[in-house]
C-alpha positions as CSV (number, residue, x, y, z in Angstrom):
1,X,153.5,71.7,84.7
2,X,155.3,75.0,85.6
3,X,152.0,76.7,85.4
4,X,148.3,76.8,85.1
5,X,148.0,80.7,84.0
6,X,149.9,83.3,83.1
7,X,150.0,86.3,85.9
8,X,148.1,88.9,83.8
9,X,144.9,86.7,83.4
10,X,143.2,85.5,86.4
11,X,140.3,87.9,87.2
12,X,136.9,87.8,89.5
13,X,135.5,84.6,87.3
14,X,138.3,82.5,88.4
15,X,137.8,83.0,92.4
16,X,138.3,79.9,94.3
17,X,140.0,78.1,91.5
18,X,143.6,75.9,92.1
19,X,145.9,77.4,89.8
20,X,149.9,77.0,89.7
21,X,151.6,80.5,88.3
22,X,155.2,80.9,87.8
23,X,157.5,84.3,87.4
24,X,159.6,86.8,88.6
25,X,159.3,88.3,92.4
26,X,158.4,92.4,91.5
27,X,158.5,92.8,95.3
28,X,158.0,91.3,98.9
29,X,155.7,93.4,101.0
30,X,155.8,92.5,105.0
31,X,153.0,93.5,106.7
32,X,152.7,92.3,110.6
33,X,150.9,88.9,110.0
34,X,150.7,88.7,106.2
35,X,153.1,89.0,103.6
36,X,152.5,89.8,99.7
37,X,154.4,88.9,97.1
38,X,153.8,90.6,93.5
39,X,154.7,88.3,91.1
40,X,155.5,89.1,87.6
41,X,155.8,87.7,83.9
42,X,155.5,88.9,80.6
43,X,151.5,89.3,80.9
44,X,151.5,90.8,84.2
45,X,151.8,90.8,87.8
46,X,149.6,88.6,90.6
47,X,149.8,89.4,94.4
48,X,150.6,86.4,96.0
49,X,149.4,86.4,99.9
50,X,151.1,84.6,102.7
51,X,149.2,84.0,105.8
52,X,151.6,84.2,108.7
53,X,148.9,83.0,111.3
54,X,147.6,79.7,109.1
55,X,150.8,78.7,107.7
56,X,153.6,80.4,110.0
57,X,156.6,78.1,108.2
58,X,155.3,78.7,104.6
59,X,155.0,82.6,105.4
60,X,158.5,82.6,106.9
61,X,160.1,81.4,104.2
62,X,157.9,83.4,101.5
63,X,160.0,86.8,103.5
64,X,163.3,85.3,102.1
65,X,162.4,85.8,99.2
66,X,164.2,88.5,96.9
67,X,163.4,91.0,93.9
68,X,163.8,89.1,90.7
69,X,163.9,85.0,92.0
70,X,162.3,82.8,89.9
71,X,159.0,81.3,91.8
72,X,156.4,78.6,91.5
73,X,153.3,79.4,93.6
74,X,150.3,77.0,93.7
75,X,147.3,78.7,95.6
76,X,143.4,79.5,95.3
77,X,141.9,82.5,93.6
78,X,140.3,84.9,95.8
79,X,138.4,88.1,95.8
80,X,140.6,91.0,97.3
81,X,139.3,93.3,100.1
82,X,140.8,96.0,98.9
83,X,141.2,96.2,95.1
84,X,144.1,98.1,93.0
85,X,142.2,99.2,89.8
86,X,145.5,100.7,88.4
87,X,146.2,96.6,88.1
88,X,144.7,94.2,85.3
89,X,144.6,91.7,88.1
90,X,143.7,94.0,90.6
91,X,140.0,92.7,91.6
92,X,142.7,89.0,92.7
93,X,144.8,87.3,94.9
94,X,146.4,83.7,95.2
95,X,145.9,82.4,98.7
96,X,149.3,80.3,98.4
97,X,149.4,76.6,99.5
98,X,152.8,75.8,98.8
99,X,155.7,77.4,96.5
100,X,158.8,76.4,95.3
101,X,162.0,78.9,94.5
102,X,163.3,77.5,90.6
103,X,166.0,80.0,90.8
104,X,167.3,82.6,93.4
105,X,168.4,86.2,92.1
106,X,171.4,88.6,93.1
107,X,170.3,92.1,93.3
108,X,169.7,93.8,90.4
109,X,172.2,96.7,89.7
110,X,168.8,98.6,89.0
111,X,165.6,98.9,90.0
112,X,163.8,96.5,87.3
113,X,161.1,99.1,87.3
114,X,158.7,101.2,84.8
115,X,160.4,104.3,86.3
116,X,164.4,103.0,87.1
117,X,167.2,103.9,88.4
118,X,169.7,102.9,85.9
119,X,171.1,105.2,83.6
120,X,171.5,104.1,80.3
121,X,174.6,103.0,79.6
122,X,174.3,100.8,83.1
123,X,170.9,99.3,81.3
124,X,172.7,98.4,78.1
125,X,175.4,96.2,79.9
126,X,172.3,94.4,81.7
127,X,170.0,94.5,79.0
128,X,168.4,90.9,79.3
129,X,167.6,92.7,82.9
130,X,166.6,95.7,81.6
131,X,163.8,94.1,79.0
132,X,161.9,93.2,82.1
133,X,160.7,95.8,82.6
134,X,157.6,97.4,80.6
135,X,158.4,99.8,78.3
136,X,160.8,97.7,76.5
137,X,158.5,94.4,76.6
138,X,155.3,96.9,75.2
139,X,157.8,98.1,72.5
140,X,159.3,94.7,71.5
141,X,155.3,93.3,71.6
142,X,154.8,96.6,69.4
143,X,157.5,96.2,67.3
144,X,156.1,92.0,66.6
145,X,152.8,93.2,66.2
146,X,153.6,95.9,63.6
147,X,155.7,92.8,61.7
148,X,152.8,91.1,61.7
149,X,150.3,93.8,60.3
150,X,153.0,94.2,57.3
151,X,153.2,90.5,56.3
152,X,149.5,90.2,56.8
153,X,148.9,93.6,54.4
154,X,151.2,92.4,51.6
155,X,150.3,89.4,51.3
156,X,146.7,90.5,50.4
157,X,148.6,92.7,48.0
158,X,150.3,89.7,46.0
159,X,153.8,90.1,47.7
160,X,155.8,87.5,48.3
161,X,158.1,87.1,50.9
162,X,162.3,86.4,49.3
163,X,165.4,86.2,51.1
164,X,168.5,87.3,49.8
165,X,172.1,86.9,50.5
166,X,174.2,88.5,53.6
167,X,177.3,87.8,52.0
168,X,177.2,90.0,48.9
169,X,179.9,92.1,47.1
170,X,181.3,94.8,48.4
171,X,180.2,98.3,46.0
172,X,181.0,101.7,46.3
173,X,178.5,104.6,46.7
174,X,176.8,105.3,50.0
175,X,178.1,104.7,53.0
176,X,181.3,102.3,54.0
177,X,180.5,98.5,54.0
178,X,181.3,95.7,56.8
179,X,183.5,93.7,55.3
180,X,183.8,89.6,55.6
181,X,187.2,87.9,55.0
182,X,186.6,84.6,53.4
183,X,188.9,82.0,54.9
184,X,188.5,80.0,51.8
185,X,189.4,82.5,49.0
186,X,192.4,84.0,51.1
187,X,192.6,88.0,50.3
188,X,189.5,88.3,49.5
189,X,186.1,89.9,51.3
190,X,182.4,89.7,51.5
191,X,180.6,92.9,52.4
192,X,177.5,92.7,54.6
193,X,174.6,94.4,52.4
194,X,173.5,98.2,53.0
195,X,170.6,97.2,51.4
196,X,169.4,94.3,49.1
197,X,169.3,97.0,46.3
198,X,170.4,94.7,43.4
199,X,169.0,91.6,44.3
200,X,165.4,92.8,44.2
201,X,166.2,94.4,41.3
202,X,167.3,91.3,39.9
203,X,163.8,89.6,41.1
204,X,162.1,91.5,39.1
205,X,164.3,90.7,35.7
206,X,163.7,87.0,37.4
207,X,159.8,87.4,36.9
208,X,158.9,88.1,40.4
209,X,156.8,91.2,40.4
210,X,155.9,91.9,43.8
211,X,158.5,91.2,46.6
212,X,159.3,92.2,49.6
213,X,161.2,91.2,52.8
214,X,161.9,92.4,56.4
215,X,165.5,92.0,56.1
216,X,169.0,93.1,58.6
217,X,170.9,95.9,57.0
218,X,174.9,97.3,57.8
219,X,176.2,100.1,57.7
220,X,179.7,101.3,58.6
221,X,178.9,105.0,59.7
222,X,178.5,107.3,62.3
223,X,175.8,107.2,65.1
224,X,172.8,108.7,66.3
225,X,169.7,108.2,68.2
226,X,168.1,107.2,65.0
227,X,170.7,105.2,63.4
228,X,172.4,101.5,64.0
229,X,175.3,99.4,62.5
230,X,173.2,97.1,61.9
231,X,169.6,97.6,61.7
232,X,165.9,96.7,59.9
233,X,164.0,97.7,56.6
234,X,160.8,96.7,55.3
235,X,162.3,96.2,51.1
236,X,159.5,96.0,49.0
237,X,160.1,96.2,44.5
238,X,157.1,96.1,42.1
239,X,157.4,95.7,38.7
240,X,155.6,97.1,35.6
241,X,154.2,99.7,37.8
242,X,154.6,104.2,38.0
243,X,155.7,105.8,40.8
244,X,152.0,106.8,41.3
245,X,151.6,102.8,41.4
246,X,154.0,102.3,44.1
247,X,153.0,105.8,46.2
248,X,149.1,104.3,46.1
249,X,150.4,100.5,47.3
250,X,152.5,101.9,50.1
251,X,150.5,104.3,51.0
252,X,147.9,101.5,51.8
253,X,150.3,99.9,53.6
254,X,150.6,103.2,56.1
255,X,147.2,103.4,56.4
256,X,147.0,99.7,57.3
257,X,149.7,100.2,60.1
258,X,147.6,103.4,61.6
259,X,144.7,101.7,61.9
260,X,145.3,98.3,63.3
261,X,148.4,99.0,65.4
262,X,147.3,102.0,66.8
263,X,143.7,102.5,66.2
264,X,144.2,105.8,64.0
265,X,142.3,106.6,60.2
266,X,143.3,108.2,57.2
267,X,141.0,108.6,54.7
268,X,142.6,111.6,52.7
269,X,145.0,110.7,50.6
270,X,148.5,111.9,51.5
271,X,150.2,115.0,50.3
272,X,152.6,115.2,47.6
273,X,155.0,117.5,48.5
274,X,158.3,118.4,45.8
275,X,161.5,118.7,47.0
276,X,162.2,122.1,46.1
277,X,158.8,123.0,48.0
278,X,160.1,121.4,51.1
279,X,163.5,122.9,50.8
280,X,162.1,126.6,50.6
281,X,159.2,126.2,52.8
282,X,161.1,124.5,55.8
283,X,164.6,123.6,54.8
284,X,164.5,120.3,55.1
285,X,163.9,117.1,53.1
286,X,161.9,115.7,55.8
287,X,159.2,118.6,56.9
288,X,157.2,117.9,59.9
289,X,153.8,119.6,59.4
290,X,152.3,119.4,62.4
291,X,152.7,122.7,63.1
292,X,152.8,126.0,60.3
293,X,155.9,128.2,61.3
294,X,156.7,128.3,57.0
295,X,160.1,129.6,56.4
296,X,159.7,133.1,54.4
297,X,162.6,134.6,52.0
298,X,162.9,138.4,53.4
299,X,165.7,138.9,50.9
300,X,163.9,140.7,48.4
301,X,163.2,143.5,51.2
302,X,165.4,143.8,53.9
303,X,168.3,144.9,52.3
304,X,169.7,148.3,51.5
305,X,169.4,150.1,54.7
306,X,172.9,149.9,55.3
307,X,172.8,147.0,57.2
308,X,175.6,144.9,56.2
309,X,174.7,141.9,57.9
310,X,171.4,141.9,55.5
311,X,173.0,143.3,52.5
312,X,175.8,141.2,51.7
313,X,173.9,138.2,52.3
314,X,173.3,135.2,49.7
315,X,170.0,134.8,51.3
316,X,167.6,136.3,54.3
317,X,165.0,134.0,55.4
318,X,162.6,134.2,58.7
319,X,160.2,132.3,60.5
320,X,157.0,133.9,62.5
321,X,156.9,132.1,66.3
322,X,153.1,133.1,67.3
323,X,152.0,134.5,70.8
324,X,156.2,135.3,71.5
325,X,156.6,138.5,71.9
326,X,156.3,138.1,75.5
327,X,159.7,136.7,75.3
328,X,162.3,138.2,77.8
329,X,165.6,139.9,76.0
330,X,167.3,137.1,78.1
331,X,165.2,134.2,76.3
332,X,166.2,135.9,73.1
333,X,169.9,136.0,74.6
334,X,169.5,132.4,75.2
335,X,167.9,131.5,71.7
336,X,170.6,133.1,69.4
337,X,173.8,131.5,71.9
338,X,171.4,127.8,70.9
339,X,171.6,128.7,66.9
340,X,174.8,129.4,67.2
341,X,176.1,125.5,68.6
342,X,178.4,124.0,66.2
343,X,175.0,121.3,65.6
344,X,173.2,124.9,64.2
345,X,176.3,127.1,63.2
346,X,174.4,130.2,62.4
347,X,176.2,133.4,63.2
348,X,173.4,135.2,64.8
349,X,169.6,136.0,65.2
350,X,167.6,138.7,64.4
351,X,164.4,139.2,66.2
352,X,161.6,141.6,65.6
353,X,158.8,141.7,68.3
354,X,155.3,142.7,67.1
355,X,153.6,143.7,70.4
356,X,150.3,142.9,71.8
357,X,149.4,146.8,71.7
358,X,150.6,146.5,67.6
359,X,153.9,148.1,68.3
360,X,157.3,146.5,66.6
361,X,160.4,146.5,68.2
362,X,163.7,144.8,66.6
363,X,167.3,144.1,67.6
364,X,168.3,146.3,64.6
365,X,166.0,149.5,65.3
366,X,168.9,151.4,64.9
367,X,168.9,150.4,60.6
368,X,165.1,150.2,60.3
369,X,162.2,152.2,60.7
370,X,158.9,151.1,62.2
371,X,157.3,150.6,59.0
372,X,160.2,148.7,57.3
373,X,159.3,146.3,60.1
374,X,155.6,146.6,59.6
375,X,157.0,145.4,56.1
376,X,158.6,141.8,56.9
377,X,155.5,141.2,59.4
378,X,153.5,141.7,56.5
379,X,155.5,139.7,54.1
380,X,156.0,136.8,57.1
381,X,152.2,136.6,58.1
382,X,152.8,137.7,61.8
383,X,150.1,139.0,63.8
384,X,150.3,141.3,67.5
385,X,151.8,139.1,70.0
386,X,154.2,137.0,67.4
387,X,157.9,137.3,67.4
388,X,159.5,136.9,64.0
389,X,163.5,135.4,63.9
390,X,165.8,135.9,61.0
391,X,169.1,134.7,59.8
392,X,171.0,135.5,56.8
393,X,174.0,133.9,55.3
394,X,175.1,131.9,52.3
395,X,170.8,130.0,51.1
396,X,171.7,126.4,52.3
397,X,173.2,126.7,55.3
398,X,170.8,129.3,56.5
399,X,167.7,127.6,55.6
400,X,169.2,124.3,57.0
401,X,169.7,126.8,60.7
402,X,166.3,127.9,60.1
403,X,164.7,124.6,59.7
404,X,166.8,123.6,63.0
405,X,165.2,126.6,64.8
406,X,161.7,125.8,64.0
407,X,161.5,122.7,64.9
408,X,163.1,124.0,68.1
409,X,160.4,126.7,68.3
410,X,157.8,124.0,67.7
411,X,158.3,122.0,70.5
412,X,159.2,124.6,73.4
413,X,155.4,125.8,72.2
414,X,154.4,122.3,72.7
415,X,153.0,121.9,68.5
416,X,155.3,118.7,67.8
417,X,152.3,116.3,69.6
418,X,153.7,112.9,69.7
419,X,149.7,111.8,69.7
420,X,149.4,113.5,66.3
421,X,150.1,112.0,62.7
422,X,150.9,113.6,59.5
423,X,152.5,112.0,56.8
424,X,153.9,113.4,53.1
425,X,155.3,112.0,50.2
426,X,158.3,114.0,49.2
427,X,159.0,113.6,45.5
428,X,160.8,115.3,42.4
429,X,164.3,114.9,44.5
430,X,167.3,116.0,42.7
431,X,168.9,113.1,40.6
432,X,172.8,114.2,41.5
433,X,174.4,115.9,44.0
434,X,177.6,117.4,43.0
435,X,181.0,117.3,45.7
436,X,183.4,119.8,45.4
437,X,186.1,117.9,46.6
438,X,186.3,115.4,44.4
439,X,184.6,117.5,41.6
440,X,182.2,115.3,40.5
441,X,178.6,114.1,40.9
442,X,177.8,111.6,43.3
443,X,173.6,109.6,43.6
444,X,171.4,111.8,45.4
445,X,170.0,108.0,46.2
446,X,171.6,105.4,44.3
447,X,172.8,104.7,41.0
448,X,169.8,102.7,39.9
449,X,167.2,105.2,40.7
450,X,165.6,106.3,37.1
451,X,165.5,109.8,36.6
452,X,162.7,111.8,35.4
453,X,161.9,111.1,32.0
454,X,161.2,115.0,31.0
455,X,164.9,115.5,31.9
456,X,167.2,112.8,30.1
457,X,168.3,115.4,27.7
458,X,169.7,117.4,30.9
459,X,172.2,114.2,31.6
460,X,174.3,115.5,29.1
461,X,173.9,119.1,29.0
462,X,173.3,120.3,33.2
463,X,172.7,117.0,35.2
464,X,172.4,119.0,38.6
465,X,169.2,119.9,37.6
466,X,168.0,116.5,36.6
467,X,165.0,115.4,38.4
468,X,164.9,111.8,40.1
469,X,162.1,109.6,40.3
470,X,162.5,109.0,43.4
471,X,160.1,109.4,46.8
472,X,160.1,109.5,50.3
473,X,157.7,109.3,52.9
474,X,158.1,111.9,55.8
475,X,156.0,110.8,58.7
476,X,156.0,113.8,61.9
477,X,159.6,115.3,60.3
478,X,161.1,111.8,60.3
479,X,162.0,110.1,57.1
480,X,160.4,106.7,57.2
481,X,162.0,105.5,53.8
482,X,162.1,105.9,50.1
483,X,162.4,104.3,47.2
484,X,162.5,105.4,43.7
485,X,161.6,103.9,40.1
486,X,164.4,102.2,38.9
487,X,166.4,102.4,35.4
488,X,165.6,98.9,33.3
489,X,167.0,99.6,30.3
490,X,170.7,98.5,29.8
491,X,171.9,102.3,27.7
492,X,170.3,104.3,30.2
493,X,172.5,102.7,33.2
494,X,175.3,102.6,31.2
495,X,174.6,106.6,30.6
496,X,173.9,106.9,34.5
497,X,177.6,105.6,35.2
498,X,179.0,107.5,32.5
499,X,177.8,110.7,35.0
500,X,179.0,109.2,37.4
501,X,182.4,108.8,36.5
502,X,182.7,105.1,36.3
503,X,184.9,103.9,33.4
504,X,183.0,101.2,31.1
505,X,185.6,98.5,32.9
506,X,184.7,99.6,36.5
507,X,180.8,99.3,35.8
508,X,181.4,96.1,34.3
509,X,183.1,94.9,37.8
510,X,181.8,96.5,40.2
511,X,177.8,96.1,38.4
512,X,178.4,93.5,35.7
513,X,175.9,91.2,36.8
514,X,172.9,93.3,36.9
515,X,173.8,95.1,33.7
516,X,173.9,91.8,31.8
517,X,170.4,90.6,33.6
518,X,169.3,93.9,31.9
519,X,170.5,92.1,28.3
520,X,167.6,89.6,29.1
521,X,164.7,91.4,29.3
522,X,164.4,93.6,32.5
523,X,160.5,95.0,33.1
524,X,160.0,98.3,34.3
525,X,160.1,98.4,38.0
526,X,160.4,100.5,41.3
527,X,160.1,100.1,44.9
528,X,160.9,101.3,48.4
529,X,162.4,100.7,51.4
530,X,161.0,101.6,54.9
531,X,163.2,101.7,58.1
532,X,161.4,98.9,60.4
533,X,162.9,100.6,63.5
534,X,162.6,104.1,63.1
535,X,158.6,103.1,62.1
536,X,158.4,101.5,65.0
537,X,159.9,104.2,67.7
538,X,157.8,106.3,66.0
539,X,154.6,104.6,66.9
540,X,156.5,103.8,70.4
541,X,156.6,107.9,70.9
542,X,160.3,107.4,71.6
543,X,162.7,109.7,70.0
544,X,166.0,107.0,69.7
545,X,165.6,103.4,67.7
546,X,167.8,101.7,70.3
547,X,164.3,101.9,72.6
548,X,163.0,99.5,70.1
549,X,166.0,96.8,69.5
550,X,165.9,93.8,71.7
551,X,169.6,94.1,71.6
552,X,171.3,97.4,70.2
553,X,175.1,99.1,70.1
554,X,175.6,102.3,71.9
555,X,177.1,105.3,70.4
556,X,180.0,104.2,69.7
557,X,179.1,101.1,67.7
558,X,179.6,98.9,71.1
559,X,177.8,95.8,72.5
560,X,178.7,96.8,76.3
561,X,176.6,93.6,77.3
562,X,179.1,91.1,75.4
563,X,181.8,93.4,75.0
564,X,182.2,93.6,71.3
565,X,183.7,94.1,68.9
566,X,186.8,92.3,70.1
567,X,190.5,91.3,69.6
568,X,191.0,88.5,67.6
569,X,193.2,85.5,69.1
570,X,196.8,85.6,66.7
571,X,195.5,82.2,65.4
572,X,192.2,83.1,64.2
573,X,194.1,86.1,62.1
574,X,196.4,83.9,60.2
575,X,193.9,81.1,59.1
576,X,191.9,84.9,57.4
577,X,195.6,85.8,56.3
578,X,194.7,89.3,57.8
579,X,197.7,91.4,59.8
580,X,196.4,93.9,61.9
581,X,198.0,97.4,61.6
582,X,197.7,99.5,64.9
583,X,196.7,102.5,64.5
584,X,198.9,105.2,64.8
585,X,198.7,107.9,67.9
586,X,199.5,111.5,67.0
587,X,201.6,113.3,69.6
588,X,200.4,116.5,70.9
């Protein structure tokens, strides 16, 4: 037997038991006639003492001992003299008898440490070394337990767990797929699925009414903190339900994560927020309300003093910044070169100060009287001591800089408390979205999402203003997924790829399948998808998903601990039949 206990669970009732513990060496401590050792597994740590005067061999060979080699100590519990209450184990020690090294241990290329030395990058090439250390074990133990609470809640709800395939058909829409060659059908591919949109659909048509599954995902797109190639959702589809159905069983489901994974209760119900609201209000899909700061249209207003900045604007929106007028002309130097990064792109900032002593002062005093500014602070809701910020430019863009510089605002004023929750259903989304370069309307979501019933006569007469039934549940700013009701009836999908551009012979290949399972009786249905990982940072308080992966890629779609992706031998190439073309270097 390895071991007796693990090291985080001895305490004061087990003093002058024999136990046997086995770990990781945290760090040899030599002190004169005694030496510790704090050894360490996934529960805990244990001091292990060394008595240099009773057992000078044993203690000699217990200082030879480096960071991270694998131990097996077999000692007696005892009471420690002088206790470390920052430890679980503190109140302990193991008076060792005898102990036996299973492995020895280089040294680390980093401190394995809450606080380390490695820089990231260093971390991901060692990262079976860096999930030592605790914050990756609490957010992996996290991550489990949050798995656990979801299978747990909808099975009580009547869902039942389905897998479905990872080799699918490739589909256009969204973003680019991974694609699969198939050795045995030579020229021809797999794709790795985005989602497993169709196949729950097709549960449903198959009878199953409540599913759901916590199921791998691809994606072939660019990366960010909060974003993967490859990465988890929580896919859930009801059937004869209303969106209000699915909102209510989802929302349960939230509430059920707050309260047993970290202790936190909901009783309201959640707000119901439309897009368009959203949009106006804080320029962004996703609002985070922890903090007011509403975006306010100044257009009606501001213009036609001669201010041409103002007056040949599409659009002049501000936001109020409370208790910053005290900031320096330098800080407001400072904020307008930040909104005007290429992440931002606004062309400038407009500030008007509304002093403690209920004086204004502007950057454009020389176009505006004092009481055209006692004007927009009335309109934006400031009060003395607020500083209120405005941008102008073509309504999109502008609102999208603006919702960039308030959530900026709100956290150098410290209101974006990682400690406080407030979620929102965003619904009513727009059904199309329309690109210019290819002049035609693309899914706002996907091409199954339904859209709102009041507007099918718009499909055929102004489909950008078609309203989708769709929802998505914004949790702190942070889109935690959506979902939508879906289209059952056969006409109706066939009218949806008519918008869509797809000839009648391109839906039949490229959706063929489901549109004939539609022939056989399809139930009304809907569902959702949440994104397991970004959940889960969330509730870890860490801003990037990768803190939350047991293994993840780096920013450039890398695995810098097994050095992938790779070349492919020449062999391995011909028996897929696939010729790689290099790509081609411009010359500068």
């Amino acid at each position: 037997m390895y071991r007796t206990h693990i090291c985080g669970e001895l305490r004061q009732v087990n003093v002058n038991m024999d136990v046997t513990l086995s770990g990781w060496v945290q760090r040899v401590r030599n002190l004169g006639g005694m030496t510790f050792v704090d050894l360490r597994d996934r529960y805990g740590i244990t001091q292990l003492v060394f008595n240099m005067e009773t057992d000078p061999a044993l203690g000699e060979n217990a200082r030879k001992l480096g960071r991270e080699f694998v131990v097996q100590a077999v000692g007696t519990v005892a009471e420690r003299s002088n206790k470390n209450p920052r430890m679980p184990t503190g109140d302990i020690e193991i008076i060792v008898k005898s102990f036996n090294i299973l492995n020895s241990s280089e040294l680390p290329p980093f401190t394995i440490e809450d606080e380390t030395d490695g820089g990231e990058e260093l971390r991901m090439k060692y990262r079976y070394l860096d999930l030592r250390r605790n914050p990756n074990r609490n957010n992996l133990e996290l991550r489990h337990r949050m798995a656990q609470e979801i299978r747990k809640y909808l099975d009580s709800q009547s869902f039942i767990e389905i897998e479905t395939p990872v080799m699918i058909k490739s589909t256009p829409e969204g973003a680019r797929d991974f694609i699969v060659p198939s050795r045995m059908n030579p020229g021809e591919f797999y794709a790795l699925p985005q989602s497993p949109q169709l196949f729950k659909q097709l549960l449903m048509v198959a009878g199953y009414d409540r599913y759901f599954q916590i199921v791998r995902c691809f994606r072939d797109e660019d990366l960010r903190a909060d974003r993967q190639p490859e990465f988890t959702q929580i896919d859930c589809e009801m059937a004869f339900v209303e969106r209000d159905d699915v909102l209510d069983t989802f929302e349960g489901l939230t509430k059920h994560l707050f309260m047993f994974v970290l202790g936190k209760e909901f009783k309201e119900p959640f707000l119901k927020m439309p897009y368009a609201e959203a949009m106006e209000n804080y320029g962004s899909d996703k609002p985070d309300l922890r903090f007011g700061m509403k975006i306010r249209d100044m257009s009606s207003f501001v213009k036609g003093k001669n201010f041409m900045v103002f007056d040949n604007a599409e659009y002049i929106g501000g936001i109020c910044a409370p208790s910053c007028a005290i900031y320096s002309r330098k800080e407001l130097d400072e904020l307008t070169e930040w909104v005007k990064r290429p992440q931002i792109g606004a062309k400038g900032l407009i500030y008007v100060r509304y002093n403690p002593d209920n004086t204004l002062r502007s950057s454009v005093d020389k176009f505006y009287q004092e009481s055209d500014l006692r004007l927009w602070a009335e309109k934006s809701g400031a009060k003395p001591g607020d500083l209120l910020l405005l941008m102008a430019g073509e309504k999109t863009k502008t609102l999208k800089a603006l919702s960039e510089l308030r959530l900026e605002m709100g956290s150098r004023l410290g209101l974006r408390n990682k400690d406080e929750f407030v979620p929102l259903w965003v619904v009513d989304f727009p059904l199309l979205e329309w690109n210019e370069e290819s002049k035609r309307f693309f899914a706002m979501h996907h091409p199954f999402t339904s859209p709102n019933m009041d507007d099918i006569a718009l499909l055929d007469t102004d489909p950008g203003n078609v309203r989708a039934n769709a929802y998505d549940l914004v949790i702190n700013g942070i889109e935690i997924g959506g979902g939508s009701i879906r289209i059952h009836n056969h006409d109706l999908q066939r009218k949806m790829f008519q918008v869509l551009g797809f000839t009648e012979e391109q839906a039949h290949e490229q959706f063929g399948f489901l549109m004939n399972a539609f022939k056989y009786g399809a139930p009304p249905h809907g569902g959702v998808a949440f994104g397991f990982d970004r959940w889960t940072a969330l509730f870890a308080g860490t801003d990037s998903i990768r803190d939350v992966i047991a293994f993840p890629k780096n920013n450039s779609g890398r695995d810098v601990m097994n050095d992938s992706p790779s070349v492919l031998p020449d062999e391995q190439l011909k028996e897929l039949f696939i010729k790689v073309i290099k790509p081609v270097v411009e010359s500068s």
